[in-house]
TORTORLO-475742 format. One record per residue: chain; x, z, y of N, C-alpha, C in turn; residue number from 1. Coordinates in pm, 1 decimal, padded with zeros to 6 digits, always signed. Atoms other than C-alpha are relative to their C-alpha. Last residue first. Layout:
TORTORLO-475742
  chain      n.c1      n.c3      n.c2     ca.c1     ca.c3     ca.c2      c.c1      c.c3      c.c2  resi
      A         X         Z         Y         X         Z         Y         X         Z         Y   NUM
...
***
This chain:
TORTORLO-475742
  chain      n.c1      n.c3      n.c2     ca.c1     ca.c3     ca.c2      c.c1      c.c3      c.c2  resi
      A  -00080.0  -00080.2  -00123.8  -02239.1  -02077.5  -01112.3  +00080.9  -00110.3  +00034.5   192
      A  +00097.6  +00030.1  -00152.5  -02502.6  -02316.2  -01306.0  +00063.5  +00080.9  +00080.9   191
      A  -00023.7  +00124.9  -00020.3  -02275.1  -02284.9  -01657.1  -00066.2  -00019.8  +00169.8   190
      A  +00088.9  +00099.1  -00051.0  -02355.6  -01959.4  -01675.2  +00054.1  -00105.7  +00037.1   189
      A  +00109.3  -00040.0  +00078.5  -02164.4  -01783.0  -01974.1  -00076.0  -00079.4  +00042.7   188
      A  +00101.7  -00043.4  -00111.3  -01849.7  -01978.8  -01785.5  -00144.0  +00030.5  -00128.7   187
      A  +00151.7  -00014.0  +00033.0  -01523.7  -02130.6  -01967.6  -00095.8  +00102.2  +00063.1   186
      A  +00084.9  -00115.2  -00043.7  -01283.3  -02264.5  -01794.7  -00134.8  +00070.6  -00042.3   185
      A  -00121.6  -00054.6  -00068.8  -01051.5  -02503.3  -01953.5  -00038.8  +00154.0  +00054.4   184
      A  -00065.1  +00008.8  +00122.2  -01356.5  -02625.8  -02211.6  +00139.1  +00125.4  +00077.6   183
      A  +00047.3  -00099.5  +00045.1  -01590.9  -02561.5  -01914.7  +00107.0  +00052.5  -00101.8   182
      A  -00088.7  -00150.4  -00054.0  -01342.1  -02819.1  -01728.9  -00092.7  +00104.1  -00064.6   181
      A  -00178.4  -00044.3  +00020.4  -01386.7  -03051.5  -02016.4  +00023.1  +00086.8  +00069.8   180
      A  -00073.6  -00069.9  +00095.7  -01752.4  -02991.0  -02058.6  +00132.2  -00001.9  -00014.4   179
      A  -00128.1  -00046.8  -00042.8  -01882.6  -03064.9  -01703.3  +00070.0  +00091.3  -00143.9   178
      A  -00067.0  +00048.3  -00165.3  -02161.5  -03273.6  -01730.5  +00135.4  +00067.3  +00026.7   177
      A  +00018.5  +00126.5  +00011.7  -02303.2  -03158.7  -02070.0  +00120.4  -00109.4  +00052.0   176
      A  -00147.0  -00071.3  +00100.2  -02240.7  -02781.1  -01961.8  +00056.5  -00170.1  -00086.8   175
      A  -00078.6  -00045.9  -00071.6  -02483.5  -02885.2  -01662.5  +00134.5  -00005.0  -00120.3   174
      A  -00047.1  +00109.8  -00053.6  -02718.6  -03078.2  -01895.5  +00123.8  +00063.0  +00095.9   173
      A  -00052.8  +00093.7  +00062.1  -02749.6  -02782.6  -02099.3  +00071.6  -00127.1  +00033.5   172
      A  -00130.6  -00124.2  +00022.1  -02810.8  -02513.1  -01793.0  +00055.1  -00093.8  -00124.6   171
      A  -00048.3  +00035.6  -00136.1  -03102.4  -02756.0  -01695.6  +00174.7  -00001.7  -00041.0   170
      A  -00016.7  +00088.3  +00012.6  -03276.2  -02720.7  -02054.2  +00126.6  -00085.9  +00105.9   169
      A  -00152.9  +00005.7  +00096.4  -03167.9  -02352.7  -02051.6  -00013.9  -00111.5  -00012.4   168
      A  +00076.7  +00024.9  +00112.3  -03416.1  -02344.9  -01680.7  +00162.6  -00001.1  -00142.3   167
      A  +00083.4  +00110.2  -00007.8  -03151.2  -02246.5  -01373.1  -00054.7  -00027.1  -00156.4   166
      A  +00033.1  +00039.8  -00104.8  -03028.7  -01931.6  -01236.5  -00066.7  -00137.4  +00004.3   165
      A  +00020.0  +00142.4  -00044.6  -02932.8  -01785.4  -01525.2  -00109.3  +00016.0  +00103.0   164
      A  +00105.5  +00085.6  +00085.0  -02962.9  -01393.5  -01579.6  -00020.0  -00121.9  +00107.1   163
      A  +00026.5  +00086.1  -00080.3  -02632.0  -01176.0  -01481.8  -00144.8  -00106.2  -00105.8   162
      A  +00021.0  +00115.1  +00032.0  -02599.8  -00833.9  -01627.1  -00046.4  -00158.1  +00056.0   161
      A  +00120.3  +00072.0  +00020.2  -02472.4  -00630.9  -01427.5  -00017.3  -00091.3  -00053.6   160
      A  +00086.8  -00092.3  +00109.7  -02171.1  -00448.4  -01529.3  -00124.0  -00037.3  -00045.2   159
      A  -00015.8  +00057.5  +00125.8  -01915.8  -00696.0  -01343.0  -00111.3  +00063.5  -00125.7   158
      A  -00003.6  +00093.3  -00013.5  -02154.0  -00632.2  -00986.2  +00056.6  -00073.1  -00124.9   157
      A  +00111.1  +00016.7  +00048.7  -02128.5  -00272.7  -01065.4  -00034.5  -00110.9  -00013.2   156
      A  +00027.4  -00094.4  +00097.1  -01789.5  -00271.0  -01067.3  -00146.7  -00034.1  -00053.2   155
      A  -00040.0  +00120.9  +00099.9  -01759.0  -00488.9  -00775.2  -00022.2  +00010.5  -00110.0   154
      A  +00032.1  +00162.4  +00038.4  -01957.6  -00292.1  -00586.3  +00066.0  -00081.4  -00067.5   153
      A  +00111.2  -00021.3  +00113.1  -01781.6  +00022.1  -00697.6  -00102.2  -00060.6  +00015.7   152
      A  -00058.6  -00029.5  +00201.1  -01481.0  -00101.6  -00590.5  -00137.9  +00037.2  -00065.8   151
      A  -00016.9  +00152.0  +00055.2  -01637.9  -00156.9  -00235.4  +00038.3  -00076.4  -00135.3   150
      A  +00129.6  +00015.6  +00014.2  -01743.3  +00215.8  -00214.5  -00000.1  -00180.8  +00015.7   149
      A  +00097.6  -00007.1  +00163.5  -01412.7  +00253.1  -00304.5  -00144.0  -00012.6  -00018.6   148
      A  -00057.9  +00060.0  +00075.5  -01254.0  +00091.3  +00011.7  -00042.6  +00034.7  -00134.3   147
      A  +00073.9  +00123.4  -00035.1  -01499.3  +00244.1  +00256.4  +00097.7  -00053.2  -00146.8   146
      A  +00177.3  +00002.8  +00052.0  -01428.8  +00586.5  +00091.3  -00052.8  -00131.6  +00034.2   145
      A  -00020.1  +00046.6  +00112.6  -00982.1  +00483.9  +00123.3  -00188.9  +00001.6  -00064.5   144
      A  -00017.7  +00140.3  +00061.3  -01041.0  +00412.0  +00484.8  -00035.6  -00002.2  -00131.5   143
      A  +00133.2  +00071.2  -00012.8  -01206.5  +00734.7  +00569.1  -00022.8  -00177.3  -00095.8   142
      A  +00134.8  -00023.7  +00117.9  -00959.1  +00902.3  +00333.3  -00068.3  -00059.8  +00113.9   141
      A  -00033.5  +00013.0  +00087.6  -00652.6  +00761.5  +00576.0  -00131.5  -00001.7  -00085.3   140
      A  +00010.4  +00142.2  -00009.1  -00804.1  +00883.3  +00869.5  +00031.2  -00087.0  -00088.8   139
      A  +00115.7  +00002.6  -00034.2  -00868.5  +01232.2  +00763.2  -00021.6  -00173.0  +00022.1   138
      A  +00045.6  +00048.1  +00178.4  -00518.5  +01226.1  +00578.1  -00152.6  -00011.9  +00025.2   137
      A  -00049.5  +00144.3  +00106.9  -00377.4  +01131.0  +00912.5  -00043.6  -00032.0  -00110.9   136
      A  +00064.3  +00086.9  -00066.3  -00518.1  +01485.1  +01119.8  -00049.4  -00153.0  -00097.6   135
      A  +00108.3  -00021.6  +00000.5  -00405.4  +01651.0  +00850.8  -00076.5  -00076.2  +00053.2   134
      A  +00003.5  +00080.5  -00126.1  -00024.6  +01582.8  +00816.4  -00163.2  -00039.9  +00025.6   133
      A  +00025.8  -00119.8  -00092.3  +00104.1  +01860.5  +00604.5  -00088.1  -00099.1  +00123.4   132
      A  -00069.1  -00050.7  -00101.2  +00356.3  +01670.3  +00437.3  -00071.9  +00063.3  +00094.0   131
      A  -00094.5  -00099.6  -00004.0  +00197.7  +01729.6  +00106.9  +00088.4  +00031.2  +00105.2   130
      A  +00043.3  -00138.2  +00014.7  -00114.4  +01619.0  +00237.9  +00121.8  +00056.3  -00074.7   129
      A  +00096.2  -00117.2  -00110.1  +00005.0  +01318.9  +00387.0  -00022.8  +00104.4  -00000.9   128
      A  -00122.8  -00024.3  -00075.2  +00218.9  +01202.9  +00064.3  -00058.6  +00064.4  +00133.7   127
      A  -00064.1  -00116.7  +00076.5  -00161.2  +01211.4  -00114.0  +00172.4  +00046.7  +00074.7   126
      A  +00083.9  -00064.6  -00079.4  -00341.9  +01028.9  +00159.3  +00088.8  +00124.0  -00086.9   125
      A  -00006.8  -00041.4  -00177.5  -00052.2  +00732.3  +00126.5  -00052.0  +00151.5  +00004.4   124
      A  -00107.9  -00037.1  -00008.3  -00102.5  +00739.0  -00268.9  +00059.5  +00041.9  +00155.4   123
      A  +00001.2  -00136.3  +00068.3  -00469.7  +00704.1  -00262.9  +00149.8  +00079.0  +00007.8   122
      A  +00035.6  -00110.7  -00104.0  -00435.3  +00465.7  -00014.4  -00027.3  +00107.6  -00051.0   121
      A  -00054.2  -00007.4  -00092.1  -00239.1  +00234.4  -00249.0  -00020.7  +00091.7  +00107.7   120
      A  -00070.5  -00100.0  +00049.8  -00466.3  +00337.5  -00526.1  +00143.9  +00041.6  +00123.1   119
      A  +00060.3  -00092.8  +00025.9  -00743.7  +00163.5  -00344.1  +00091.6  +00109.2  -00027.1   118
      A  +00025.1  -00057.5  -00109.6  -00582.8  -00120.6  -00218.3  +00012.5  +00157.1  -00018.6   117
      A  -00096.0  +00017.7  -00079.7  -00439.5  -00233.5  -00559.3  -00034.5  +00120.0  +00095.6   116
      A  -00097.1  -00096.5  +00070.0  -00771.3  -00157.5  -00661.5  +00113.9  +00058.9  +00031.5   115
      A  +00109.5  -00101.0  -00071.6  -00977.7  -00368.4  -00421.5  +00108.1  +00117.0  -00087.0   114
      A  +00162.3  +00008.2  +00069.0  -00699.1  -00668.4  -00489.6  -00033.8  +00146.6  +00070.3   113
      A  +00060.5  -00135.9  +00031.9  -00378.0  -00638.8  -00289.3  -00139.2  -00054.2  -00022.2   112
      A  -00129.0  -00100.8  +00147.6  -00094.4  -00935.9  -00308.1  -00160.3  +00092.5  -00032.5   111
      A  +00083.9  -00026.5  +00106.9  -00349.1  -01163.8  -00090.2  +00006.3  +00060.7  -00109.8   110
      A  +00084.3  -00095.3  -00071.7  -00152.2  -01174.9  +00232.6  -00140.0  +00056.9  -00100.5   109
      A  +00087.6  +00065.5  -00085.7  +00127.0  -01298.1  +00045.2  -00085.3  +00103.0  +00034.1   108
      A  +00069.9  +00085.0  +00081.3  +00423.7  -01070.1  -00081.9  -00121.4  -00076.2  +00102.5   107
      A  -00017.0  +00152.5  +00083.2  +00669.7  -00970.9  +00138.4  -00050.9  -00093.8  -00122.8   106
      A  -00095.5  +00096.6  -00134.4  +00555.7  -00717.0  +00382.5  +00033.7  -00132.8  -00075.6   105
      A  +00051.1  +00056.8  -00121.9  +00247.1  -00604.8  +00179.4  +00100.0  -00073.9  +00102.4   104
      A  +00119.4  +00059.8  +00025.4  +00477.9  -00589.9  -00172.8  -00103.3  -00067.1  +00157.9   103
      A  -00069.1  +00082.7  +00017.1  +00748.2  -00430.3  +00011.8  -00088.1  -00105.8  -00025.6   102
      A  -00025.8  -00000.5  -00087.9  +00525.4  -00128.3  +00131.7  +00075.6  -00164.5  +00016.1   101
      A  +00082.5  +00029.4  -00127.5  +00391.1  -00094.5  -00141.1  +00008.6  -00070.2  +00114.0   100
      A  +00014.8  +00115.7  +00089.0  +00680.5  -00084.8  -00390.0  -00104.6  -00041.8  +00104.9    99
      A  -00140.4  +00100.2  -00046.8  +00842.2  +00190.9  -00086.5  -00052.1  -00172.5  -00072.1    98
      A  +00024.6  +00029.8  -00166.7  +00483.9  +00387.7  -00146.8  +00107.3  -00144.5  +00038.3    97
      A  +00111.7  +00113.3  +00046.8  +00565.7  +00363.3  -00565.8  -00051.9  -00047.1  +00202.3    96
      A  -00048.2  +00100.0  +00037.5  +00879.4  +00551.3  -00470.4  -00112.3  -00123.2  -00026.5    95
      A  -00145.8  +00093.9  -00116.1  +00786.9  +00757.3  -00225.3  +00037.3  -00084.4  -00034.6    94
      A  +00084.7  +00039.1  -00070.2  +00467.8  +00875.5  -00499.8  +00069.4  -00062.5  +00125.4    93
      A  +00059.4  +00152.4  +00095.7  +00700.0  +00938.9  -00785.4  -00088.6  -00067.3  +00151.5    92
      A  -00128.5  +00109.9  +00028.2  +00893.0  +01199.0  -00536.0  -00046.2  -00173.4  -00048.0    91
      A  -00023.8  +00118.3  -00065.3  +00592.6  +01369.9  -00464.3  +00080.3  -00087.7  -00005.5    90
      A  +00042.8  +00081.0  +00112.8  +00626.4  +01617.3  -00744.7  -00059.8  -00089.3  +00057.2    89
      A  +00037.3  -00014.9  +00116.0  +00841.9  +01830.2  -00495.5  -00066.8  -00087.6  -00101.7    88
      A  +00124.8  +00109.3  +00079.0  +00815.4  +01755.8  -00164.0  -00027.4  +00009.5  -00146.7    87
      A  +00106.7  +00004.5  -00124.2  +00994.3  +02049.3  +00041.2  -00140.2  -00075.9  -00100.2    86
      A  +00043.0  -00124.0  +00024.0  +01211.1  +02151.6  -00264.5  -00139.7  +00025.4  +00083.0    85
      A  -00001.2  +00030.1  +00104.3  +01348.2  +01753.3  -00284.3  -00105.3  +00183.4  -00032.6    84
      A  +00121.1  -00015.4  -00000.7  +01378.4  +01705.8  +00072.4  -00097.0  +00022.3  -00148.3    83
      A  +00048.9  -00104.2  -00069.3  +01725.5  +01809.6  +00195.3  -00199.8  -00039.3  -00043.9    82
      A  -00022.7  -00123.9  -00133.8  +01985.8  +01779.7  -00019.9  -00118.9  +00006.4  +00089.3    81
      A  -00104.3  -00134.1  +00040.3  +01841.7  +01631.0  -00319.4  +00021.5  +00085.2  +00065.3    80
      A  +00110.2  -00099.2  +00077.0  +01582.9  +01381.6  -00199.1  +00097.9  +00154.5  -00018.3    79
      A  -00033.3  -00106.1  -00112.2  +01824.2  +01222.1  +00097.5  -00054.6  +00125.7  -00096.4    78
      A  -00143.0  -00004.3  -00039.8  +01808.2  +00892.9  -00054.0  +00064.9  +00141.7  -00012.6    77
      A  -00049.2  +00028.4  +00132.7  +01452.5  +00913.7  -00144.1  +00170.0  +00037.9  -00018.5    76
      A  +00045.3  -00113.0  +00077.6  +01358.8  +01048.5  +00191.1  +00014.5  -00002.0  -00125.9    75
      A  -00108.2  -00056.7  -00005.3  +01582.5  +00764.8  +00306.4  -00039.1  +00166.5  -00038.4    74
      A  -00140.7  +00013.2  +00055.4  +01397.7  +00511.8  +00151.0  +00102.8  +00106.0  +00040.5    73
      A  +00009.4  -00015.0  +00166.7  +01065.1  +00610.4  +00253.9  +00122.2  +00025.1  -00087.0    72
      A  +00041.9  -00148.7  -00035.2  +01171.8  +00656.4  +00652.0  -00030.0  +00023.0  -00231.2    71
      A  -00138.0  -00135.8  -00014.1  +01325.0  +00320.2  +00588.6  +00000.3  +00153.2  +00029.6    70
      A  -00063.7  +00065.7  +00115.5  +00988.9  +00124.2  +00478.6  +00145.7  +00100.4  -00061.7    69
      A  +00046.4  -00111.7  +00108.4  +00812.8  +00326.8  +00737.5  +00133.2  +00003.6  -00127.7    68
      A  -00009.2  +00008.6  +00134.7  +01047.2  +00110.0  +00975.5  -00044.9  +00110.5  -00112.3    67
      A  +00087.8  +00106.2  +00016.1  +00954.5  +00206.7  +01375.4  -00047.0  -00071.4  -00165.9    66
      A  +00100.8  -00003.0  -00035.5  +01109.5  +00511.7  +01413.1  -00092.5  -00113.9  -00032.4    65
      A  +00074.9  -00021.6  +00092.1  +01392.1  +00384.0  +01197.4  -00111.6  +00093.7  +00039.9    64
      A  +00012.7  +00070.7  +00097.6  +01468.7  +00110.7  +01408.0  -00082.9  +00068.1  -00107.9    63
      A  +00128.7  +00060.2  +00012.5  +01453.4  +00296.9  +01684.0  -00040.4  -00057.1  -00070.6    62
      A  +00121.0  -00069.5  -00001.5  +01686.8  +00542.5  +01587.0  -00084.4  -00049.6  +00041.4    61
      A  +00032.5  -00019.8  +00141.9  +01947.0  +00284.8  +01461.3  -00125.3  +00083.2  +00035.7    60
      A  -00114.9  -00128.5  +00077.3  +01976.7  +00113.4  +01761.1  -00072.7  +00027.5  -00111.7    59
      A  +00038.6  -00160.1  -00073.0  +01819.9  -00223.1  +01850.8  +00068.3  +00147.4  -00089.0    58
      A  -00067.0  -00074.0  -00082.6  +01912.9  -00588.2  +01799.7  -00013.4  +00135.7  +00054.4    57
      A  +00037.6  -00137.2  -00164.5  +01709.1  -00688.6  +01549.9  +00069.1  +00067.6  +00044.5    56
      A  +00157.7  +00077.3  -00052.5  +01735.2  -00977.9  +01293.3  -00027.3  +00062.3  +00121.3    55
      A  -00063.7  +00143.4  -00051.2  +02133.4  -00898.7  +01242.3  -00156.5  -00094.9  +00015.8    54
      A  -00080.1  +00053.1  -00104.9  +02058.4  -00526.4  +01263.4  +00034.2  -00188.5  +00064.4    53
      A  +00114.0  -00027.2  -00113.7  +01800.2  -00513.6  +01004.7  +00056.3  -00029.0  +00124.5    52
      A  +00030.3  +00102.1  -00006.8  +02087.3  -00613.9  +00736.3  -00124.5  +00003.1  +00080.0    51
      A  -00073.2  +00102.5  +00029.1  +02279.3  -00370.0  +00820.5  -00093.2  -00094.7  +00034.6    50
      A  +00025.3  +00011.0  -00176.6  +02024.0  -00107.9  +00877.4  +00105.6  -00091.1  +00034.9    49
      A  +00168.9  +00057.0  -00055.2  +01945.5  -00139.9  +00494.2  +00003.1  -00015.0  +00130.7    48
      A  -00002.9  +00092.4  +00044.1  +02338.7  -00112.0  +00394.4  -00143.4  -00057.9  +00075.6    47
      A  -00041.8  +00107.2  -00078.6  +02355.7  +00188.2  +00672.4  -00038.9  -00124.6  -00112.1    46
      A  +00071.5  +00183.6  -00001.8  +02085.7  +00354.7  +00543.2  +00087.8  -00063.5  -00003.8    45
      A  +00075.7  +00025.6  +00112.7  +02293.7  +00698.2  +00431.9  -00095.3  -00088.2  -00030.3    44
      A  -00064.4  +00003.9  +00135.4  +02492.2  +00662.5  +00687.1  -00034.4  -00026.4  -00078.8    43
      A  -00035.6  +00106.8  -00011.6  +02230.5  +00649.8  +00964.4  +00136.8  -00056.6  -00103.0    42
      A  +00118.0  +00028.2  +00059.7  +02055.0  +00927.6  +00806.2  +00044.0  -00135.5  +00031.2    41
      A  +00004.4  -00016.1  +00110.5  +02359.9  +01151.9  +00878.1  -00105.8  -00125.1  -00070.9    40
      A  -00194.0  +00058.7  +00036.8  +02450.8  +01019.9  +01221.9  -00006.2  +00044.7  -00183.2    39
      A  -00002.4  +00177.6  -00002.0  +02084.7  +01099.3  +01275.1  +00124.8  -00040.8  -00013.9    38
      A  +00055.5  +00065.4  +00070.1  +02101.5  +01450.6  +01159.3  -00065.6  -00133.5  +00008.4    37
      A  -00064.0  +00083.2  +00048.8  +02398.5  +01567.3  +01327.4  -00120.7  -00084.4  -00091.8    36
      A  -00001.8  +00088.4  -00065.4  +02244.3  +01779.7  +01547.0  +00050.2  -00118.2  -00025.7    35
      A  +00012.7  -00025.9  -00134.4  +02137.6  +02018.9  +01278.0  -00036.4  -00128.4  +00082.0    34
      A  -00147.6  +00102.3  -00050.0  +02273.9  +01860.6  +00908.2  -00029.1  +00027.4  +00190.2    33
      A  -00156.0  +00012.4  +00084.6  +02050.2  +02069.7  +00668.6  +00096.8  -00039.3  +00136.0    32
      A  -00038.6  -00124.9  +00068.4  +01781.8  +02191.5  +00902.2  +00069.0  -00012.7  -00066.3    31
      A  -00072.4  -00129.4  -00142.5  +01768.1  +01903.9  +01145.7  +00055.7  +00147.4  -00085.3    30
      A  -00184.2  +00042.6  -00004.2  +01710.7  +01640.4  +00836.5  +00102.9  +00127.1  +00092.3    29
      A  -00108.4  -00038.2  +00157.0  +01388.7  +01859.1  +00740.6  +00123.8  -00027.0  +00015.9    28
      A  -00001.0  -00107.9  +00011.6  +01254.7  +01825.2  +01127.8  +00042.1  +00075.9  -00146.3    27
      A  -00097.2  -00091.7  -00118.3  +01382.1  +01513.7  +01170.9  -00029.9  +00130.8  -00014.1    26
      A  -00143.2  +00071.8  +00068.6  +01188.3  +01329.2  +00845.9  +00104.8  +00115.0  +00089.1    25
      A  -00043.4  -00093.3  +00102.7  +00861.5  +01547.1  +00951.1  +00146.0  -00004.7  -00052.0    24
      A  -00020.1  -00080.6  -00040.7  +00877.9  +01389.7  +01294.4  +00002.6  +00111.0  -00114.8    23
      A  -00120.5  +00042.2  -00114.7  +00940.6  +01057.8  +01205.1  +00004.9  +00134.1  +00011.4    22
      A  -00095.9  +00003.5  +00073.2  +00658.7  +01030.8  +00869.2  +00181.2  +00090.6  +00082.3    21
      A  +00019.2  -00102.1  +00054.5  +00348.7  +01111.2  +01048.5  +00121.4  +00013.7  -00085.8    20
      A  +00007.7  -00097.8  -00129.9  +00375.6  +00788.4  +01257.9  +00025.0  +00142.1  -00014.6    19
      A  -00093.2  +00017.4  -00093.6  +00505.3  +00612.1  +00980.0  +00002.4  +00040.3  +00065.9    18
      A  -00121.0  -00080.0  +00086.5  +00202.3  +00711.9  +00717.7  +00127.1  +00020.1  +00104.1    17
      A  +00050.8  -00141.3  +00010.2  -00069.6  +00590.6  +00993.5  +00128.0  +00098.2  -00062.8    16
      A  -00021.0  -00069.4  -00181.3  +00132.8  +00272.7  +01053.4  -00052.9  +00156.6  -00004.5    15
      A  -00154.7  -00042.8  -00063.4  +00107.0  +00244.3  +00678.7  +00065.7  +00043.8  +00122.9    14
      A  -00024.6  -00095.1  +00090.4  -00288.6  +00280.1  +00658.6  +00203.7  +00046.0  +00005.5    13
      A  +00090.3  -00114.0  -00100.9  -00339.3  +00012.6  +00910.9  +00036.4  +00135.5  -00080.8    12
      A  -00093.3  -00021.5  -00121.0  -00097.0  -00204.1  +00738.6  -00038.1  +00089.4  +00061.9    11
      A  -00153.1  -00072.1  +00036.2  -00288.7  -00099.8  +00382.4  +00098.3  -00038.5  +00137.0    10
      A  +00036.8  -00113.7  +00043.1  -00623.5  -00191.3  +00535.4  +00160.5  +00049.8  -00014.9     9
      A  +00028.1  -00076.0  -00115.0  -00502.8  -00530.7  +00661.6  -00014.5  +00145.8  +00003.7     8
      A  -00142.1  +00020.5  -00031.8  -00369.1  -00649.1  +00343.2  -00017.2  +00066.2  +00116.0     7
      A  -00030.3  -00094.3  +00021.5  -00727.0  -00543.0  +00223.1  +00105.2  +00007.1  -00008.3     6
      A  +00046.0  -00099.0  -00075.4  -00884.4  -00764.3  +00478.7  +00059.1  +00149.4  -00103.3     5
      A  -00060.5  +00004.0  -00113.8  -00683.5  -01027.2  +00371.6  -00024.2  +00109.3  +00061.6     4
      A  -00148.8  -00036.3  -00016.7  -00808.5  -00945.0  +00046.5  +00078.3  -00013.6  +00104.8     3
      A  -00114.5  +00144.8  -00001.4  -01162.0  -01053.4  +00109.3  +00134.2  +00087.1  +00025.4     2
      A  -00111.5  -00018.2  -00091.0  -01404.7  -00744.4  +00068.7  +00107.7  -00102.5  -00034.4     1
***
């Protein structure tokens, strides 16, 4: 699995979280702060919807319909008063989501190894099931079984033993031929 494709995985996987995120966020904010709970949430971003504002012209509630990133952050924000009894020993898992989340937006498209990936959707499927969001953690775990049954090709793939590919007279002249970069890089098989 080419890392692009597991930059892809985790967007696909976040849109999933985001969608499932909007209507749990409002329905906890509604019970502390009623009708006030976007004038509350927009407070408590504003620095982050600041600087979102001057790339994107759109209100605050679409913004953070659309921004997992800020649905993370303000369930962090917000932990105390209103989501802290709801989520409980999720907390660690909002915060490592938010590192996620940053990481795929602003690191290259090659930030996430199979691992990476892996734990990344482990963490998604786990915030899912404490918010209740069933459908999502079905889609979610499909991803994350294709994604470990690729881990455990690789796995097996470092476990196996590898046996040359060309005669040890061959495999001499090779190491022969290329002993300074072996020197830099060194290689059991010289013939890879």
């Amino acid at each position: 699995m080419a890392n692009r494709n597991n930059h892809e995985i985790i967007n696909k996987t976040l849109n999933i979280l985001n969608q499932s995120l909007y209507p749990y966020i409002e329905s906890l904010m509604k019970e502390v702060y009623s009708d006030n709970w976007l004038k509350e949430a927009a407070e408590t971003l504003k620095d982050e919807f600041r600087q979102i504002k001057k790339k994107k012209k759109k209100k605050f509630e679409e913004v953070l319909n659309d921004d997992v990133s800020l649905k993370l952050k303000l369930i962090k924000k917000q932990s105390d008063k209103v989501f802290k009894e709801k989520l409980g020993t999720a907390f660690p898992i909002v915060e490592e989501l938010i590192e996620v989340r940053n990481n795929w937006a602003h690191g290259s498209p090659f930030t996430f190894s199979i691992d990476d990936t892996y734990r990344a959707l482990d963490s998604i499927t786990r915030l899912l099931k404490t918010i209740e969001a069933k459908a999502e953690v079905e889609a979610v775990e499909k991803e994350k079984q294709e994604v470990l049954r690729l881990l455990s090709q690789q796995q097996l793939r470092y476990e196996t033993p590898h046996t040359p590919s060309v005669s040890p007279e061959k495999e001499q002249q090779i190491r022969k031929r290329l002993s300074e970069l072996l020197e830099i890089i060194p290689f059991q098989d010289a013939s890879l």
